[in-house]
TITI-503434 format. One record per residue (C-alpha): x negated, y, z negated; residue in one letter. Coordinates in steps of 0.05 Angstrom, whole numbers, plus 5000, padded with zeros to 4 digits. Layout:
BEGIN
XYZa ...
END
This chain:
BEGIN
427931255010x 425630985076x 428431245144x 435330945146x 434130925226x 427230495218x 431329985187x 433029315236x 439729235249x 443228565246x 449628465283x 455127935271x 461627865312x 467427505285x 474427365304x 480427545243x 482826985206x 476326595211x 470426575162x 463426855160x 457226805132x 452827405132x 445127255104x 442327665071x 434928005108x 428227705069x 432227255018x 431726485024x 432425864983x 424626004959x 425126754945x 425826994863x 431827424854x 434027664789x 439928134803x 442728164883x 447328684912x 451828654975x 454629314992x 458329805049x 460730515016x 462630184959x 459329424919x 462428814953x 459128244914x 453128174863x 448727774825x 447428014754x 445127584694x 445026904728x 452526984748x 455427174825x 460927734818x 465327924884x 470028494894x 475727964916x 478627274924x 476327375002x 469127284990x 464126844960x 457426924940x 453426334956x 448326164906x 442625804947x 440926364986x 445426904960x 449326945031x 456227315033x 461926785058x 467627155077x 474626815087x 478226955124x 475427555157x 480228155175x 479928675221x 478329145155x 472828845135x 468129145195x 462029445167x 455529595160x 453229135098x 445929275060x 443228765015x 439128984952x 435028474921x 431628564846x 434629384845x 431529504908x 434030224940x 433530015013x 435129235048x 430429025100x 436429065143x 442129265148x 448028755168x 452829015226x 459328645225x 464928775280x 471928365260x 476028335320x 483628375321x 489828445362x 490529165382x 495529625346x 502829725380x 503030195444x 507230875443x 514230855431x 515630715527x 519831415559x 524231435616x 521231755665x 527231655726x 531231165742x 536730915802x 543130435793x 537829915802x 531130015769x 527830515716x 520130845709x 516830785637x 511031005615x 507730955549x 500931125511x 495630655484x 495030295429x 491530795373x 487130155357x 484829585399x 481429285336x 474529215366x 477528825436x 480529285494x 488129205515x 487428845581x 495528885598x 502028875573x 508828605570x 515328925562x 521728705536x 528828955555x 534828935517x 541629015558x 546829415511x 545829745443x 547029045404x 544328465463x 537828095442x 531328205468x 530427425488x 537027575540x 532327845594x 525727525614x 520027935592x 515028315649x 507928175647x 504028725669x 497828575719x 493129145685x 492229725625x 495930205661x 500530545620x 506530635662x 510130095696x 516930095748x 522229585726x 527729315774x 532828825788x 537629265729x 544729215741x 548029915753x 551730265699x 549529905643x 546630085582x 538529885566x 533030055516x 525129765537x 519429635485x 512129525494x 507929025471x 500129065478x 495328395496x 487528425488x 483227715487x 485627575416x 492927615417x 498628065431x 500428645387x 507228795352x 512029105396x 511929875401x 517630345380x 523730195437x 525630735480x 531131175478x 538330885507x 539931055582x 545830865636x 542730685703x 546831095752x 554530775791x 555730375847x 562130175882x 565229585844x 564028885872x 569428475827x 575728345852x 582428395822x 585727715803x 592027565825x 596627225764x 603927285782x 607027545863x 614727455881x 620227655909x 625127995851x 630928135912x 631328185980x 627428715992x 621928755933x 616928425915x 613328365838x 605928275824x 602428205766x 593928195761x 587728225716x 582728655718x 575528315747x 569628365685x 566928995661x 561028845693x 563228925758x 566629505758x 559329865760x 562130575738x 568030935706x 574430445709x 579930965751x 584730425764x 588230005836x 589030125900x 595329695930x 596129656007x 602329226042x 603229086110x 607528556150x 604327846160x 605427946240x 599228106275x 600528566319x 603128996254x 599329606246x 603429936191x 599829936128x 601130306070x 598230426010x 599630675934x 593930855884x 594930715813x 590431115773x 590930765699x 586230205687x 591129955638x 597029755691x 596929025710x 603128865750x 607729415799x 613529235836x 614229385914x 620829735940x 624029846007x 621829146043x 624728816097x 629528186078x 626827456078x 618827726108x 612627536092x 607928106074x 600828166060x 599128575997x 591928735981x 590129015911x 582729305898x 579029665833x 576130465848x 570930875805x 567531405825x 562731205877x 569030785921x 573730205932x 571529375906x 573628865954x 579928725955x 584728025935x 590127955983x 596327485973x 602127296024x 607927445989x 615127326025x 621427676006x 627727395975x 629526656007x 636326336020x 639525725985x 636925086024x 641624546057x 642523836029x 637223406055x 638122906111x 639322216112x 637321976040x 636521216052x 635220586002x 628520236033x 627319735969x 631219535901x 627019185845x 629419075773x 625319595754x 624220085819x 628020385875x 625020705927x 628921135969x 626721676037x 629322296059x 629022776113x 627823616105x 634523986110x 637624246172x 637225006142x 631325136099x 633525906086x 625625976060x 619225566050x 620724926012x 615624685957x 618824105940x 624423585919x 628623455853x 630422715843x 636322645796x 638221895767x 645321795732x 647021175689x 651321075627x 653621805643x 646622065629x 642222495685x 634822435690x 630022865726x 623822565747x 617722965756x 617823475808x 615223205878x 611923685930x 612123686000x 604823556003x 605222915965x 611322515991x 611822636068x 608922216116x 611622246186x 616622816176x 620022296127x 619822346047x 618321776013x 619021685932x 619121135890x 623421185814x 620020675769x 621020445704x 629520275701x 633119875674x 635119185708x 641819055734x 644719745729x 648820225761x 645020825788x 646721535823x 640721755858x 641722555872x 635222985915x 635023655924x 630924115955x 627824735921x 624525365942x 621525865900x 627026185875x 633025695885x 635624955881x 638124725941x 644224325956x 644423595940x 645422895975x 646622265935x 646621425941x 649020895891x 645520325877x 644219745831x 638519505808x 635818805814x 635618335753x 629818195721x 627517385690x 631517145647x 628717155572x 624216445537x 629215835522x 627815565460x 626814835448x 631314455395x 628413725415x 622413395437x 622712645420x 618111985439x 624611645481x 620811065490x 613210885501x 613211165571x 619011695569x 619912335527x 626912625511x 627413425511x 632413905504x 633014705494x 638215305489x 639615795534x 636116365541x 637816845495x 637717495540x 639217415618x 642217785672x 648317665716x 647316805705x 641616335701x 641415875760x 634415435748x 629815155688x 623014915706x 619714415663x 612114415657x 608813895635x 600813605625x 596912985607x 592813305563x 587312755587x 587913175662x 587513955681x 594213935724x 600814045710x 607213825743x 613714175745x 620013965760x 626114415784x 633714355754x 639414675770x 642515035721x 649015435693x 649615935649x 656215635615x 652915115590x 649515285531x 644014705519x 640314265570x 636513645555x 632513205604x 628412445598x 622412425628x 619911735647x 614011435672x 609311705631x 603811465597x 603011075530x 598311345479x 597711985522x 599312665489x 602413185533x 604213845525x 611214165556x 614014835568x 620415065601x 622415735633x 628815945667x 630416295733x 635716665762x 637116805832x 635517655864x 642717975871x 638718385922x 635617725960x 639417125952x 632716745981x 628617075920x 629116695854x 625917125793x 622516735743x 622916845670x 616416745612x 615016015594x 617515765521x 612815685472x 608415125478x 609214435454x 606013785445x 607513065437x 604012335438x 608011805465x 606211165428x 609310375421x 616710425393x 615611095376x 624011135386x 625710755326x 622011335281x 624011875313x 621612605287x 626713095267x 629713615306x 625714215329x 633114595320x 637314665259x 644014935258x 643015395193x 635115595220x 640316035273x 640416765235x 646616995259x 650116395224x 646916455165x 649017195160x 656617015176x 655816465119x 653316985078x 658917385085x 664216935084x 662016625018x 661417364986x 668017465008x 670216754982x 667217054917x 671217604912x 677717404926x 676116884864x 674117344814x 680217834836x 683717204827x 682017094755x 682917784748x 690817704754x 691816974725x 688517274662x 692417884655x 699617474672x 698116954624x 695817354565x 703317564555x 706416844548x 705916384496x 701015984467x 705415324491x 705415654564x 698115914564x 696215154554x 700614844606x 698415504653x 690815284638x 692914444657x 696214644712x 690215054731x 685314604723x 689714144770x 689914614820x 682514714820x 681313964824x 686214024882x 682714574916x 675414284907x 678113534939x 680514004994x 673914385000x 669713705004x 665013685070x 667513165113x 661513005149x 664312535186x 668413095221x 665813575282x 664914205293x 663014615350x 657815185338x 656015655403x 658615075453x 655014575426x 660013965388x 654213815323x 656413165287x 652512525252x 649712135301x 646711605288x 639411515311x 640810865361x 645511325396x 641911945406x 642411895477x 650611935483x 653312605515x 656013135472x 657813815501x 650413835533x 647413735596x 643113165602x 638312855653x 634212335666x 627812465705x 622011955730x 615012195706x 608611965733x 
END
C-alpha cells in the first residue's frame, strides 16, 4: 500500500443543512469503472454490478461521474473520504471534508458574587464549536423560580470571554442566568441555568397607602392602609412605623409607635387633643431601615354645624328652581358639602350630594333642582354636612311654574265658502291652572310663510271655532292650532303649548253646499264609549234578573193567568220600547257642548261654543 502521507489531499468546506458534492480524484465522464467505492472508517456509497448503493437517504451517488452528493450536510458527516475505483487499495486522493455547525451549549454559568444590584457569572466553553470558533455570547435571565426568560432583555456579550458582570437587578429578588453560545453560523442551545440566588436588601422605597383616616371620638383618630407591592419592600417585611404630631408648625412633639406584624392594616390613635388637626405619617421597615413615608391630615371629632344662611329663591320654572345659600354662622368642623331635601305630596327627595367646591361662587351657594313637576307645591330643606354629622336645616316654599298646556284637537275643518274656511277644536285635554290663548297657524301651501293669529281664550269653555276669510279659491292650506297659558310666576310670560296635528284643506267654488263630515264624533270619545259600555251591561243585567223573577212568580198561577201575565207583558214591553225610542230631534249636552241635528244651511248658528269670525288674506 502506498504512503498514506504521499497521497494529495483535497479539502471541501461546507456549511450544515446545505448540500455537497465531493468528486471523486482521477474519475470523469470518460474514465471505465466497473465497481466504485466511497469510504471514511466504514463504506459510504458504492457502485457494484451496474447499480449505485449508499449507506443512507442523505446521499446520492451520481452516475456520470460517480461524485458523492450529500444533502443536507451535517456537522457529523466531517471526514476524510477515499475513493476506490475498479478494487483499487489506495484513491489518488483523499477527500477532506469539514461540515461546519453552531457550537455546542456553554457550561451550566456560577455565581461568582453578587450586591443588591448586580451579580458576576462565569462559565466554560462550549465542548464543541463544530468546526467555527464561539466569537461571543448572550445571556438570558429569568426573575423568580417560575417568570419567563423573554421577561428580561437578553445581554449580548462584546467577546469569548467566559465570565461576564450583570447589573441593573433589583435587590432581594430571586434570579437564575443561562448561557447561550454564537459562532458565524448561528447561536447554540442555551446552557444548563445556574443555580437560584437572592441579591442582597435595601431599605424599602414603596410607600404605605392610605385607605380609610377619621376621627372615631373626640380624641382618637382611626386609620386603615395597604401594604405598597412586594417589590418594594426590597428585604424581609417587619411591619409600620406610625408617627403623629400636631398640624401647627411650630409643633415639635412627635411621637411614634412601631408595629411589628406585616399583617396589621389599620390602628387606632388614643389620647388626642379635641377638635385638632394632626399629621400622621405611616412607613414600611425591613432590615436594612425605614421606606418613605405617606402622611395624611387627619382632624379629631367635629361639632354639629349651624343652619345655613339666608336660603333665597333666585328663579322658578315649571320644571326647575334654583335657589342660593350662604355657609353657616358656626361650622363646629370643616364642611364638605350641602344636602338639598324637596317635599311634595308628603314625599322627601334628596338630590345628589353637592360639595363646596362645586356650588360656591362669591362666598354664595348656588344650586339648581331640575326635573319637577309643574305647578306644585314644594319644601325646599339644605343642610350642611361635615364628615361625621348633618347639620341643622333651613327651608323655603315654593311653587312651581306651569308648563304649556297639552295639543287641542280639531273636530271641524270645513270649506265656509270659496274664500273662507270654518274651524273648530276642543280644549286641551291636560293644562295647568287655565288656558288663556289659542294660536292658529295657517299656510298657502303655494307660499313658504305662515300667518298666525292670536285669540283669547277660557278654560270654561270647552270648544272654540273660528272663520277665516279672505282666503284664496282653489288654494289648499294647511292649519294647526296650539294653546297658551299665562306664567303664574310672570304674568308678562305666556307659555306655549305643542301645535295640533296637522291639517289640510282646498277651498274651492260652493264647496259649502257639500260640506265634508266632521273631523269629531261624539262616540269616537273613549271615555263615552266606556260609560255606554257599562251602562248597557248593567241595563242587561237588571233584564235578565228581571226575567229571572217574572218566571219564577208566574210558574205558580194558572194557565188562564200565565196567558193574561204574558199579554200584559208583551204590552208593557211595547210600552217600554216606545219609551226607549231615540228622539233625535231632542238635545243633549255631552262635556259642555249642546250636540243636536243641525241642519247643514245652519251650521253656522251658536250652540254652547265659541265662535269667531276672522279676515284672512
Amino acid at each position: 500500500m502506498d504512503d498514506i502521507e504521499s497521497i494529495p489531499l483535497v479539502k471541501y468546506i461546507a456549511v450544515a443543512g446545505r448540500n455537497v458534492t465531493l468528486s471523486c480524484p482521477g474519475v470523469n465522464e470518460h474514465s471505465l469503472v466497473d465497481s466504485l467505492t466511497w469510504k471514511t472508517s466504514i463504506t459510504v456509497a458504492e457502485f457494484v454490478n451496474g447499480l449505485p448503493l449508499a449507506s443512507n437517504n442523505r446521499i446520492t451517488l451520481l452516475p456520470d461521474n460517480f461524485s458523492l452528493h450529500i444533502s443536507p450536510t451535517v456537522a457529523s458527516d466531517t471526514a476524510e473520504y477515499s475513493c476506490l475505483v475498479n478494487d483499487r487499495h489506495s484513491p489518488e486522493a483523499i477527500v477532506d471534508l469539514l461540515v461546519q455547525d453552531v457550537p455546542d451549549p456553554p457550561g451550566r454559568p456560577l455565581v461568582v458574587s453578587f450586591t443588591s444590584r448586580s451579580v458576576h457569572l462565569s462559565w466554560a466553553h462550549s465542548q464543541d464549536p463544530r468546526n467555527a470558533p464561539v466569537t461571543n455570547f448572550i445571556i438570558e435571565t429569568r426573575v423568580g423560580e417560575n417568570g419567563g426568560w423573554d421577561q428580561v432583555p437578553a445581554i449580548r456579550t462584546k467577546n469569548n470571554v467566559t465570565s461576564h458582570q450583570v447589573s441593573g437587578l433589583l435587590p432581594f429578588t430571586v434570579y437564575s442566568f443561562r448561557v447561550i453560545a454564537i459562532n458565524e453560523l448561528g447561536r447554540s442551545p442555551p446552557s444548563k441555568e445556574s443555580y437560584y440566588f437572592v441579591t442582597l436588601r435595601e431599605a424599602p422605597t414603596g410607600k404605605p397607602v392610605t385607605t380609610i383616616a377619621h376621627n372615631t371620638s373626640a380624641s382618637s383618630l382611626y386609620i386603615s392602609w395597604k401594604p405598597p407591592p412586594p417589590d418594594t419592600i426590597l428585604g424581609e417585611f417587619l411591619g409600620y412605623r406610625i408617627t403623629y404630631r400636631k398640624r401647627d408648625p411650630n409643633s415639635e412633639d412627635v411621637k411614634e409607635i412601631y408595629i411589628r406584624d406585616s399583617s396589621v392594616e389599620s390602628h387606632e390613635i388614643h389620647n388626642l387633643q379635641t377638635y385638632t388637626q394632626y399629621l400622621v405619617s405611616i412607613q414600611v421597615f425591613n432590615p436594612e431601615g425605614l421606606g418613605p413615608p405617606t402622611t395624611v391630615l387627619v382632624m379629631t371629632d367635629e361639632g354639629v354645624p349651624s343652619k345655613p344662611r339666608n336660603l333665597s329663591i333666585l328663579e322658578v320654572t315649571s320644571t326647575t328652581i334654583r335657589i342660593s345659600w350662604q355657609e353657616p354662622e358656626r361650622k363646629n368642623g370643616v364642611i364638605h358639602g350641602y344636602r338639598v331635601y324637596y317635599v311634595y305630596q308628603n314625599q322627601t327627595l334628596l338630590h345628589l350630594p353637592i360639595l363646596k367646591s362645586d356650588a360656591i361662587q362669591n362666598s354664595i351657594y348656588y344650586y339648581t333642582l331640575s326635573s319637577l313637576k309643574p305647578f306644585t307645591d314644594y319644601r325646599i330643606i339644605v343642610a350642611a354636612f361635615t364628615m361625621k354629622y348633618d347639620g341643622e336645616t333651613t327651608e323655603v316654599s315654593v311653587r312651581t311654574d306651569i308648563s304649556g298646556p297639552s295639543a287641542p284637537k280639531f273636530v271641524n275643518l270645513t270649506c265656509y265658502s270659496e274664500d273662507a274656511l270654518f274651524l273648530a277644536w276642543r280644549i286641551p285635554q291636560h293644562f295647568y291652572n287655565s288656558v288663556n290663548h289659542y294660536i292658529v297657524s295657517y299656510r298657502n301651501m303655494d307660499y313658504t310663510r305662515s300667518r298666525e293669529i292670536r285669540i283669547s281664550a277660557n278654560a270654561s269653555i270647552v270648544e272654540t271655532s273660528v272663520v277665516l276669510q279672505n282666503l284664496s279659491t282653489d288654494a289648499s292650506y294647511e292649519l294647526k292650532v296650539r294653546a297658551a297659558s299665562i306664567s303664574v310666576i310672570n304674568p308678562n310670560k305666556v307659555i306655549l303649548g305643542p301645535y295640533s296635528e296637522l291639517r289640510k284643506i282646498t277651498l274651492k267654488a260652493n264647496c259649502d253646499q257639500h260640506p265634508p263630515p266632521s273631523l269629531y264624533h261624539p262616540y269616537a270619545d273613549y271615555d263615552l264609549i266606556v260609560l255606554a259600555g257599562a251602562v248597557i251591561c248593567c241595563f242587561g243585567l237588571l233584564l235578565v234578573i228581571l226575567a229571572i223573577v217574572l218566571w219564577k212568580k208566574c210558574f205558580n198561577t194558572t194557565y188562564t193567568n200565565e196567558a193574561d201575565s204574558v199579554i200584559a207583558d208583551q204590552k208593557q214591553q211595547q210600552q217600554q220600547q216606545q219609551q226607549t225610542q231615540i228622539d233625535w230631534k231632542a238635545t243633549c249636552d255631552t262635556n259642555g257642548v249642546i250636540q243636536t241635528t243641525v241642519p247643514v244651511t245652519k251650521i253656522m248658528q251658536n250652540g254652547n261654543h265659541r265662535h269667531l269670525t276672522i279676515d284672512g288674506d
